[in-house]
N, C-alpha and C positions, 0 to 999 in steps of 0.2 A: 504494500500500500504506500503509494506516494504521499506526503503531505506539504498543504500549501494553505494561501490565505489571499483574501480578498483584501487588496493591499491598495494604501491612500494614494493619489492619482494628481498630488499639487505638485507642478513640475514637469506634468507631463508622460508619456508610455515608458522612456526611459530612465528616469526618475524611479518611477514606480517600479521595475525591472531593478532597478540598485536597493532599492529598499527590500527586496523578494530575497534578493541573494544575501543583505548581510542579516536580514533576520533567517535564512536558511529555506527557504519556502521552495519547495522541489515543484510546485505549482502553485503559478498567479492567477486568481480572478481579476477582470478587469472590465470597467466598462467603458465602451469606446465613444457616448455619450454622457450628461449628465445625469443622472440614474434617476431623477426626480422632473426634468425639463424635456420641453417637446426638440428645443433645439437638437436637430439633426448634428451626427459626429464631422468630424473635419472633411474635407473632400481634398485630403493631400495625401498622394501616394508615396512621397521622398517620406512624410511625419510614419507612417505606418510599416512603411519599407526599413527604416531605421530601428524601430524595436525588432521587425521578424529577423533582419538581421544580424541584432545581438542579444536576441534571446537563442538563437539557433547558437553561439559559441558561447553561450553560459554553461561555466561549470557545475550553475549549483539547479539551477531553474530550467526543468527538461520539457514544460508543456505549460500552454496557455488555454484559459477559458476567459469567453465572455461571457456576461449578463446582460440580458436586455432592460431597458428602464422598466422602471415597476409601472408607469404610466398606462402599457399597451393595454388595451382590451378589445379582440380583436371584432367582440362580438356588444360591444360596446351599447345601445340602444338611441345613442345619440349619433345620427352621422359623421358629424364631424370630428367627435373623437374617435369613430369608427376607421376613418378614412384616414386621421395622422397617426391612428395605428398601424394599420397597415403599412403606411409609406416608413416609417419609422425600425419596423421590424425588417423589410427591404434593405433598409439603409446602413442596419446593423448585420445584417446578415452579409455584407458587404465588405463594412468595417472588419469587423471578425474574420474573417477568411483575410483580408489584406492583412492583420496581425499576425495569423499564422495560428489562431487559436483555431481549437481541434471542435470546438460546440459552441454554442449561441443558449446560452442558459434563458426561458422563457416562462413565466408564469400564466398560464395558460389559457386567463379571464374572468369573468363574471358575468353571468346569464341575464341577472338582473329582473328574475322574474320567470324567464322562458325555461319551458321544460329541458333537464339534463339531456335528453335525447340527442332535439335537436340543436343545444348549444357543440355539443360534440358532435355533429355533425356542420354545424357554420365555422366552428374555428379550423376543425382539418383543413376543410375548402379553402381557408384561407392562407393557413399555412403552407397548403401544397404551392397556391399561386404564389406563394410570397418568395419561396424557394425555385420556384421556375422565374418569376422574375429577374431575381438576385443571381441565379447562375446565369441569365443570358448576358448581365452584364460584365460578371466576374470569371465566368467558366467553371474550374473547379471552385467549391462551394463546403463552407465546414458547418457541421447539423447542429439541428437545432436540436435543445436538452429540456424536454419539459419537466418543470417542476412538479411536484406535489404539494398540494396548499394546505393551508390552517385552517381552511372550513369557513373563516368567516365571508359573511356578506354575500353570500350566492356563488362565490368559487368553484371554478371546475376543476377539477383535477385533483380532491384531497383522498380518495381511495386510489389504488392500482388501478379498477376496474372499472372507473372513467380516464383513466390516461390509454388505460387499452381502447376505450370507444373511438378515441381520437387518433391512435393508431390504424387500428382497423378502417374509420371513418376515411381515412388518409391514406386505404390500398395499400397498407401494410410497408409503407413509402423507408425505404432503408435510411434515409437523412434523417431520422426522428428518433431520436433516444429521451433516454428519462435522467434523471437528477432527481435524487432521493434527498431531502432534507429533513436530518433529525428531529429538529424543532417542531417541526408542521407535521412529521408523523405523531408526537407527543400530543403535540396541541388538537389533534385530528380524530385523537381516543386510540391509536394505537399504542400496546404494551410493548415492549422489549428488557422488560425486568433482567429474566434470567435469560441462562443460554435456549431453553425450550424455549421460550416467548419468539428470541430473536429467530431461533431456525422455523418458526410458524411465523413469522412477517415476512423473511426470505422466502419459504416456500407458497405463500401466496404473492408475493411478488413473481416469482418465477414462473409459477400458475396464470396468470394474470398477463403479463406483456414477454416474456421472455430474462433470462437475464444476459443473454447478449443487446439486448437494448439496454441495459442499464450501466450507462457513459461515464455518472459522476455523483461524490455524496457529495453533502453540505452537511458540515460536523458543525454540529451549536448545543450547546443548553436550552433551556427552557426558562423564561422571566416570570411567565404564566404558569397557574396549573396542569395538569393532565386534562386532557377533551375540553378543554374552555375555547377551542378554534381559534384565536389570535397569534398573531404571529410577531412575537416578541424575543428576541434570542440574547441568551448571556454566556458569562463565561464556562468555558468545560467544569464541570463540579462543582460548580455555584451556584447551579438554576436548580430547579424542581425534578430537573430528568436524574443529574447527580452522575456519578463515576461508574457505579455499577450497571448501571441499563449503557451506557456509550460502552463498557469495555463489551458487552456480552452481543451486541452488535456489531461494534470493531473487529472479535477476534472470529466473525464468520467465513469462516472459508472459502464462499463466494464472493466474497469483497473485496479479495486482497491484489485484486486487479488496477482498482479504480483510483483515482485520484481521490482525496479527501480536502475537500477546503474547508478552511473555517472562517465564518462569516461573524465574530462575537467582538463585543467590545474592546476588549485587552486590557490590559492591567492600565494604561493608559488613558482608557475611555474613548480612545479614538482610531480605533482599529486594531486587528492582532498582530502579534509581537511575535518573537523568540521564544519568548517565555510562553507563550501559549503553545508553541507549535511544539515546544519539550513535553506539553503537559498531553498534548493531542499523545505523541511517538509513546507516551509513558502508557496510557489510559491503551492505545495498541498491542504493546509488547506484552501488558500485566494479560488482555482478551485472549491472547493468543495463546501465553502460559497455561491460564484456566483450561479454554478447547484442548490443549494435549493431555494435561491431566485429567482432565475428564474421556478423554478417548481411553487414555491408559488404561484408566479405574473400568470404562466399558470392554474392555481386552480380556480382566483378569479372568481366571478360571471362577 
């Protein structure tokens, strides 16, 4: 398991690239707009050209992701934030593949009333166009990672099995992986206490969309209770989810593929650190201990 962090962005892609490598971050989030503003990302190819290539000869930092602004909704019920969604998602799907990030992390919407059905049938659609447009202008093209939400507000995507609708909805489209976030699983009513809990959330994940679709975690705490829907993230071992449900997650066997980002405060209050990402590799290694010894202990005579 890689581990990295969604790291501050004043300064610029390579800026934020220097701060990845001297807090250690084996993987940057990053977002290629203002993560809260409609304003569209830069339209300079030398600005984007310049981090892909010196994150490609970084010794510490081997892979990029981005996020898309929290603004989009693609299924929006006002037009006009329907339609700078859209253009906006084009525009990052854009951006993101010019960085050389490997996913376009996306929060998947709010129905805002319309039946689950066909909101997972209106967002594929647009996702699909969004990615055909984006590659006719880019050619090769890096996928999009739908998230899993926190349930609040009409949210699509807080179970597996509406991210699979949207899958399916979308012809089973290979550009489309998932992004599993801790937090929004917590927040959403799912358990991962013990290591049973977590190998029944993995196996209906797996059930559910595949886990070769499943591209990227988002490693966070919990501010909020369990199943309160909000999505609130604090530091690993500080929130409500605590060390024990992150290691017995961590040390699942199917995950030790994926990149891990942390998206939490930090000791700082302003994004994570070093010090967090010791405590992410720590909350890992202890996962992984437990899974052996618990194999062992299932081995014995």
């Amino acid at each position: 398991m890689r581990f990295g962090a969604q790291v501050r962005q004043s300064g610029g892609f390579l800026a934020a690239l220097r701060r990845g490598e001297e807090m250690g971050a084996e993987v940057l989030q990053l977002f290629a707009q203002s993560s809260r503003q409609w304003r569209l990302p830069p339209n300079e190819d030398r600005v984007f050209a310049a981090y892909r290539e010196a994150a490609a000869v970084s010794g510490v930092v081997s892979a990029t992701v981005c996020h898309a602004p929290y603004l989009i909704n693609l299924i929006s019920p006002d037009p006009a934030t329907a339609e700078r969604s859209y253009v906006s998602l084009v525009a990052n799907l854009r951006a993101a593949t010019a960085l050389g990030a490997t996913g376009l992390v996306l929060h998947p919407g709010s129905h805002r009333g319309v039946d689950t059905r066909s909101a997972t049938r209106r967002i594929a659609a647009r996702i699909v166009e969004a990615l055909e447009d984006a590659a006719a202008a880019s050619g090769a093209l890096c996928d999009v990672y739908l998230e899993n939400t926190a349930g609040a507000g009409g949210t699509v995507g807080r179970s597996f099995e509406e991210l699979a609708e949207i899958i399916s909805e979308a012809g089973h489209d290979e550009r489309i992986g998932i992004c599993i976030d801790t937090q929004h699983l917590w927040a959403s009513g799912v358990r991962y206490e013990t290591a049973a809990e977590a190998d029944a959330v993995i196996g209906s994940l797996a059930a559910a969309v595949g886990m070769a679709r499943v591209r990227c975690l988002h490693l966070n705490d919990s501010k909020v209770p369990f199943g309160s829907n909000r999505d609130r993230h604090e530091n690993l071992g500080k929130g409500t989810i605590g060390a024990r449900p992150l290691r017995a997650l961590l040390g699942h066997p199917d995950l030790q593929d994926l990149p891990a980002i942390l998206e939490v405060p930090g000791e700082s209050g302003i994004g994570p650190g070093a010090a967090d990402l010791r405590t992410a590799r720590a909350l890992h290694a202890t996962g992984m201990a437990t899974r052996r010894r618990r194999l062992a202990r299932s081995r014995c005579p």
